[in-house]
N, CA, C and O atoms as a Tinker XYZ file with bonds, in Angstrom:
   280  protein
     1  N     27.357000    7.898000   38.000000    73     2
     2  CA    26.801000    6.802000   37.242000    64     1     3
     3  C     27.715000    6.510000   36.059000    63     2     4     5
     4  O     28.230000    7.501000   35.540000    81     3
     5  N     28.059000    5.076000   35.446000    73     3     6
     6  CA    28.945000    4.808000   34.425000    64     5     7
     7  C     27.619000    3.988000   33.573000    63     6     8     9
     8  O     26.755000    3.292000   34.107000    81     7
     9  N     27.765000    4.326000   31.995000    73     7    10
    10  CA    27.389000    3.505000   31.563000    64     9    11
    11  C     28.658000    2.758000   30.473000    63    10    12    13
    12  O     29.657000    3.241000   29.939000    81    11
    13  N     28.062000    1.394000   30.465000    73    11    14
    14  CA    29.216000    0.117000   29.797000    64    13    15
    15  C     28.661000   -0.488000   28.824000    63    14    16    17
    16  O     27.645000   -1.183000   28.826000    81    15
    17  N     29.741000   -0.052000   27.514000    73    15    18
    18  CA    28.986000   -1.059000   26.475000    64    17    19
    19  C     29.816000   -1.953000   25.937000    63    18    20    21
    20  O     31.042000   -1.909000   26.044000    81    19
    21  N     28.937000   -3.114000   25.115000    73    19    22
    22  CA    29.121000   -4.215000   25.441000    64    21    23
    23  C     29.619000   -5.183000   24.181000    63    22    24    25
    24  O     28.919000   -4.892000   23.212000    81    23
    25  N     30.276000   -5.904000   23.946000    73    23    26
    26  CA    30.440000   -6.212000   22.662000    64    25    27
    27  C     30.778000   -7.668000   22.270000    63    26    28    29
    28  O     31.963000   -7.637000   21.938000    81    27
    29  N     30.425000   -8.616000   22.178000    73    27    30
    30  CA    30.687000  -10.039000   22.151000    64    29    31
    31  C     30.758000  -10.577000   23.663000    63    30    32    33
    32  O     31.447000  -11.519000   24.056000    81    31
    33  N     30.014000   -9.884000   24.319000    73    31    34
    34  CA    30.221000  -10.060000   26.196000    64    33    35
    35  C     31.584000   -9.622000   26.934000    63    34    36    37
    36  O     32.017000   -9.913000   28.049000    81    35
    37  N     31.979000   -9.004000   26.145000    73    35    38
    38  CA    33.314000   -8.209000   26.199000    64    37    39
    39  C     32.733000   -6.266000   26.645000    63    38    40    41
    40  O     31.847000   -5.569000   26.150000    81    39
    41  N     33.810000   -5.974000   27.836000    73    39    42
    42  CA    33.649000   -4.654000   27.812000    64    41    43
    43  C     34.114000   -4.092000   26.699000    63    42    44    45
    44  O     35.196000   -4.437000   26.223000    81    43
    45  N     33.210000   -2.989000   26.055000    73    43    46
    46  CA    33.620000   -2.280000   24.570000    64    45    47
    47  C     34.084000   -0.338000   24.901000    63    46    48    49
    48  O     34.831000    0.438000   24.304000    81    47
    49  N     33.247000   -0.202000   26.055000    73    47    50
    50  CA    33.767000    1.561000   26.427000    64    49    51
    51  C     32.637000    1.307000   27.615000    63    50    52    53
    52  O     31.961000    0.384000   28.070000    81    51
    53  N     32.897000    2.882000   27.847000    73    51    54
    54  CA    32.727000    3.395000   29.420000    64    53    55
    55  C     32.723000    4.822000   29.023000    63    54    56    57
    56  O     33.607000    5.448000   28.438000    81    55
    57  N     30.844000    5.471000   29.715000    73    55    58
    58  CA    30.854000    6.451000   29.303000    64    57    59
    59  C     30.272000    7.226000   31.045000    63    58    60    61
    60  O     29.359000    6.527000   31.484000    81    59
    61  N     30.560000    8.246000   31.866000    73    59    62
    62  CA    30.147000    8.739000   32.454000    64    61    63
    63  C     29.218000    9.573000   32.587000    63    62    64    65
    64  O     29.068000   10.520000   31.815000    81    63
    65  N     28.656000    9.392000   33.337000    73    63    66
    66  CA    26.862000   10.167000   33.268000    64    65    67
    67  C     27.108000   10.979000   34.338000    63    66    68    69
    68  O     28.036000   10.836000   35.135000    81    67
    69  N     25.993000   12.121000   34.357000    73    67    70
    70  CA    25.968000   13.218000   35.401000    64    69    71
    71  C     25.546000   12.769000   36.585000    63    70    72    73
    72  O     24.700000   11.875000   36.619000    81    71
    73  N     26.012000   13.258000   37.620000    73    71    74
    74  CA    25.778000   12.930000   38.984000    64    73    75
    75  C     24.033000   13.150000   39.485000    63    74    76    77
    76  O     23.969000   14.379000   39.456000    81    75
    77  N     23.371000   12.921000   39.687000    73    75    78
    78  CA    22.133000   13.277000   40.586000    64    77    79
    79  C     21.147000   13.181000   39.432000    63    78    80    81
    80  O     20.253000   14.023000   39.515000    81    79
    81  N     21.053000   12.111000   38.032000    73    79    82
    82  CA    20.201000   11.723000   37.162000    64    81    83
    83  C     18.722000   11.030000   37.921000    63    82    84    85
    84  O     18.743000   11.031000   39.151000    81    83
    85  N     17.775000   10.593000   37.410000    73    83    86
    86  CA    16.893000    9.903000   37.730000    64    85    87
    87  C     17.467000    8.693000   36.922000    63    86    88    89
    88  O     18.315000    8.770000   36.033000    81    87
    89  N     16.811000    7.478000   37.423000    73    87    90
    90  CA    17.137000    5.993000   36.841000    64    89    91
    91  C     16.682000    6.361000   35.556000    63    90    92    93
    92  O     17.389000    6.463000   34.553000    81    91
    93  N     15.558000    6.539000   35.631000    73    91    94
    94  CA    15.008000    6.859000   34.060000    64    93    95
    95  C     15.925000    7.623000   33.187000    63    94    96    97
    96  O     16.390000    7.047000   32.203000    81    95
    97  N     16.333000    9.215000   33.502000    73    95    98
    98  CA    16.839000    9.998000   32.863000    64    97    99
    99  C     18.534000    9.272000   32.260000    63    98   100   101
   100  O     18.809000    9.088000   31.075000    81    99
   101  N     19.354000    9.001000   33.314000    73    99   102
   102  CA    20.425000    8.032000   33.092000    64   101   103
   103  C     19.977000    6.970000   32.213000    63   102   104   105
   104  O     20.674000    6.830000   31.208000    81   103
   105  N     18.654000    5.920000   32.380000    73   103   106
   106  CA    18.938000    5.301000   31.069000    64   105   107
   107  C     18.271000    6.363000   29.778000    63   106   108   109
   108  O     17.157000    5.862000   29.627000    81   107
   109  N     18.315000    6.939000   29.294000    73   107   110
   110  CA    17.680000    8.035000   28.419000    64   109   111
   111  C     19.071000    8.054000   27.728000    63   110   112   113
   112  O     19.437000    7.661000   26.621000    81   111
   113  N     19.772000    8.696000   28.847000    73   111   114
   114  CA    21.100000    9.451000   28.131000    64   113   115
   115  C     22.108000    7.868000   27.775000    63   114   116   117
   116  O     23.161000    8.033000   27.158000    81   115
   117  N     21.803000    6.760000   28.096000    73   115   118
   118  CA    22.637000    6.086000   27.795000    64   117   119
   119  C     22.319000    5.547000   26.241000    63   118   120   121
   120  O     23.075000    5.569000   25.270000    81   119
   121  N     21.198000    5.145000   26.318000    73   119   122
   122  CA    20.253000    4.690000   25.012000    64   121   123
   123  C     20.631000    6.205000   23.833000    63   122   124   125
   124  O     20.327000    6.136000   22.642000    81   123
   125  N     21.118000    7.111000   24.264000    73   123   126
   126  CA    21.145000    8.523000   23.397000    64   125   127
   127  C     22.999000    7.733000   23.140000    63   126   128   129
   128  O     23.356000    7.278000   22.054000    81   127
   129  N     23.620000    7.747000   24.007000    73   127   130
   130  CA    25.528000    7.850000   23.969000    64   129   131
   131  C     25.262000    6.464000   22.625000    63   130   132   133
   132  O     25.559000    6.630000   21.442000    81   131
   133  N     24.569000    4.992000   23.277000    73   131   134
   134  CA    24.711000    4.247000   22.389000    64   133   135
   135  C     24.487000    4.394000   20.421000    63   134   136   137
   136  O     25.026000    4.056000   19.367000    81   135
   137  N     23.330000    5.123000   20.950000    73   135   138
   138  CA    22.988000    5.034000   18.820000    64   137   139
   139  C     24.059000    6.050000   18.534000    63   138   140   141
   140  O     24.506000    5.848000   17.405000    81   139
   141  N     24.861000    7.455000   19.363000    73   139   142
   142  CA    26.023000    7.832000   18.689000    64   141   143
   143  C     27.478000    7.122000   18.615000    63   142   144   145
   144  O     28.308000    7.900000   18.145000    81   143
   145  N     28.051000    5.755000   18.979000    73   143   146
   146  CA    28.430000    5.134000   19.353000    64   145   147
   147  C     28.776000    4.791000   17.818000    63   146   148   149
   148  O     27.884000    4.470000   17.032000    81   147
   149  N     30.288000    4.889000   17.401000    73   147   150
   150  CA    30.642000    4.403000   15.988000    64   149   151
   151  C     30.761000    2.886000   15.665000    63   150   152   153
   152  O     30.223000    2.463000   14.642000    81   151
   153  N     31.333000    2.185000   16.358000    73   151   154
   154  CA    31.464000    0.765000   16.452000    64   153   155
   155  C     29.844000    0.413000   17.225000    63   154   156   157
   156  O     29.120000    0.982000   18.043000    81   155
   157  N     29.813000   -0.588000   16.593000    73   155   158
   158  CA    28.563000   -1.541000   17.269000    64   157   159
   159  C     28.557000   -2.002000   18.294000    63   158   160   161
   160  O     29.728000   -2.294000   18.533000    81   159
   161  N     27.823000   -2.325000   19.264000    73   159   162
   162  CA    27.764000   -2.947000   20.583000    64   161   163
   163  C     26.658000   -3.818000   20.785000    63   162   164   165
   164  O     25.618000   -3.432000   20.250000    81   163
   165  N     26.589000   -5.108000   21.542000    73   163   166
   166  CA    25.583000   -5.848000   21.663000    64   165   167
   167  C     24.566000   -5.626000   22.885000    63   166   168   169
   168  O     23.397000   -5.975000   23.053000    81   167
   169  N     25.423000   -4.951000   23.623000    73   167   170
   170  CA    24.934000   -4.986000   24.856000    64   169   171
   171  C     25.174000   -3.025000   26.183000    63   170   172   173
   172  O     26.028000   -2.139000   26.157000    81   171
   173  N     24.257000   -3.181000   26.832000    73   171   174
   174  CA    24.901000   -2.248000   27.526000    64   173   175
   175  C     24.359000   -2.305000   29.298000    63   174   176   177
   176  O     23.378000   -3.011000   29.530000    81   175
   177  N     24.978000   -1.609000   30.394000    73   175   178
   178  CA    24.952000   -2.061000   31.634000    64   177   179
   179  C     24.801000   -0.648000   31.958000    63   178   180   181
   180  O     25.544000    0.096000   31.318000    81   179
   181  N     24.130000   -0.178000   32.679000    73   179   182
   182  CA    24.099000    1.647000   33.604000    64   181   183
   183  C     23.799000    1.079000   35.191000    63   182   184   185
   184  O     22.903000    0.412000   35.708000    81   183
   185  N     25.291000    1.845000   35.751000    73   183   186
   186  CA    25.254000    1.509000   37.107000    64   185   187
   187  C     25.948000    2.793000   37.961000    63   186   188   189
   188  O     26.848000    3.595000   37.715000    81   187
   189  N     24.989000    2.537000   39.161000    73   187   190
   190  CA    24.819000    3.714000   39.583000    64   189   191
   191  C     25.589000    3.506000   41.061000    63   190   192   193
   192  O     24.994000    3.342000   42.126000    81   191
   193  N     27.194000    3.554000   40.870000    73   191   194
   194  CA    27.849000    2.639000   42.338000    64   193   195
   195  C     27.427000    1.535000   42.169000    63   194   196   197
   196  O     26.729000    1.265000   41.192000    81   195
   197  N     27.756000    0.666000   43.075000    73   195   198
   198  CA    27.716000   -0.506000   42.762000    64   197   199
   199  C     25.746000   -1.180000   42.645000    63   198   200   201
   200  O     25.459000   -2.132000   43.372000    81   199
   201  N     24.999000   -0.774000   42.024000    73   199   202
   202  CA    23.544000   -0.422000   41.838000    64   201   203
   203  C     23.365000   -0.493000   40.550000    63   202   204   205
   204  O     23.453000    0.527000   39.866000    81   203
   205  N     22.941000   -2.315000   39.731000    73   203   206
   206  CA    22.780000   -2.094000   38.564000    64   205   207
   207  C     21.211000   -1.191000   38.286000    63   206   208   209
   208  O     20.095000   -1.318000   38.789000    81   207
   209  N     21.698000   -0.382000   37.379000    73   207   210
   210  CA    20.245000    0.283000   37.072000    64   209   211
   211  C     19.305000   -0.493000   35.803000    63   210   212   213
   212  O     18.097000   -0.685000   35.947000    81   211
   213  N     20.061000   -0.900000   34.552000    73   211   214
   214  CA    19.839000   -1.343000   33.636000    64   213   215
   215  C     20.893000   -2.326000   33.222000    63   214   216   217
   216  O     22.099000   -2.077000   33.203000    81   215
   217  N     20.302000   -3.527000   32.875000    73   215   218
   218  CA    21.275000   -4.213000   31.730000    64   217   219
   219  C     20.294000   -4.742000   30.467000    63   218   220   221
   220  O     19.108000   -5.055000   30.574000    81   219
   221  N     20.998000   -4.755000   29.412000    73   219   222
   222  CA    20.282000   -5.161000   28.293000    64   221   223
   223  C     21.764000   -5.450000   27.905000    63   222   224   225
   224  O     22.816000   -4.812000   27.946000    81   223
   225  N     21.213000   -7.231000   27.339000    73   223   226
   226  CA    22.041000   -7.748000   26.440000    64   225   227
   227  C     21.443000   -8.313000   24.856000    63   226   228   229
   228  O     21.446000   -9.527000   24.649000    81   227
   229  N     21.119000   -7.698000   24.164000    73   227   230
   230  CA    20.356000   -7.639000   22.823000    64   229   231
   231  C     20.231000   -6.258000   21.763000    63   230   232   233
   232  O     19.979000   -5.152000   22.239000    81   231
   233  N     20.347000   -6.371000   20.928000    73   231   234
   234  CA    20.170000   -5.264000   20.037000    64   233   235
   235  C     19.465000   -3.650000   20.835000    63   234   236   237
   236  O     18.513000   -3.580000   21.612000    81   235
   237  N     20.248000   -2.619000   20.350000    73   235   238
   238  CA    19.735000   -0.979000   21.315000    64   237   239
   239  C     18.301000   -0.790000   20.014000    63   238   240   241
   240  O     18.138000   -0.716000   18.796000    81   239
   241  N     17.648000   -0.784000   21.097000    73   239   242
   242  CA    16.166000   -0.759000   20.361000    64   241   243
   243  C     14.920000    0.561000   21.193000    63   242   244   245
   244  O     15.398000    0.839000   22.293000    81   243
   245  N     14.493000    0.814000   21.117000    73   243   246
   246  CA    13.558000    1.903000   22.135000    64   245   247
   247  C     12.471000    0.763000   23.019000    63   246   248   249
   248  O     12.510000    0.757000   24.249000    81   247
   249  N     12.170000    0.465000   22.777000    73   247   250
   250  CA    11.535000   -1.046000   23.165000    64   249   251
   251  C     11.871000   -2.380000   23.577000    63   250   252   253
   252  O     11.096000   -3.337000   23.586000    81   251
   253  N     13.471000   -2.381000   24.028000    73   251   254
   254  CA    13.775000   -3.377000   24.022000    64   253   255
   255  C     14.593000   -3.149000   25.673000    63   254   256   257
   256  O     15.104000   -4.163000   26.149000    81   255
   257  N     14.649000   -2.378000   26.148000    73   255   258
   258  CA    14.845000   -1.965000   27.236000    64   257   259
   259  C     13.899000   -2.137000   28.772000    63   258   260   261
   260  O     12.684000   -1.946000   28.724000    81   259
   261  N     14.675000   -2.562000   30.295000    73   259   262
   262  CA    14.154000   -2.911000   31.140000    64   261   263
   263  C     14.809000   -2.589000   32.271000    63   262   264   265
   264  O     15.932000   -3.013000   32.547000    81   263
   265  N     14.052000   -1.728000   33.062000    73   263   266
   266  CA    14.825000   -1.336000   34.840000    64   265   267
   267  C     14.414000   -2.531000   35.433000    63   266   268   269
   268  O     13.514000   -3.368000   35.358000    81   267
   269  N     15.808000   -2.182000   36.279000    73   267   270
   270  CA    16.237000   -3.260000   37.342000    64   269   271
   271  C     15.633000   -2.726000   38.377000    63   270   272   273
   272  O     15.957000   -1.539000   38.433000    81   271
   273  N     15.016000   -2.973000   39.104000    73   271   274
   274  CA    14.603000   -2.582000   40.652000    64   273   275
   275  C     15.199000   -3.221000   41.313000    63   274   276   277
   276  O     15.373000   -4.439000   41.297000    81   275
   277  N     15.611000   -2.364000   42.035000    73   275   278
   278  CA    16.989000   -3.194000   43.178000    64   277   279
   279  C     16.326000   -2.507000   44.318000    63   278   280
   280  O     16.767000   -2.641000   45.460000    81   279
């Protein structure tokens, strides 16, 4: 799983997640990589192969987050 963050709709980094996560748990740990994340980001994408799991393009919020069911 990669998660991608996001920055003026621009790729900003690329962080790799552990193999055999739950959708849930992967977005957990991504929403965790973002608030340690020194530069700001607008946005972020967790995909699991070619399998978006999450995208959020708006402020990293605990509440502001939404799975993709694919």
């Amino acid at each position: 799983m990669r998660c991608y963050f996001l920055r003026g709709g621009q790729l900003a980094g690329v962080n790799m997640l552990p193999r055999g996560l739950s959708d849930q748990d992967a977005v957990a740990r991504a929403e965790t990589q973002s608030l340690k994340r020194k530069s700001p980001i607008h946005g972020l994408e967790v995909w699991d192969r070619a399998r978006l799991i999450l995208r959020r393009l708006a402020p990293i919020g605990p509440s502001r987050w939404t799975i993709v069911q694919s």
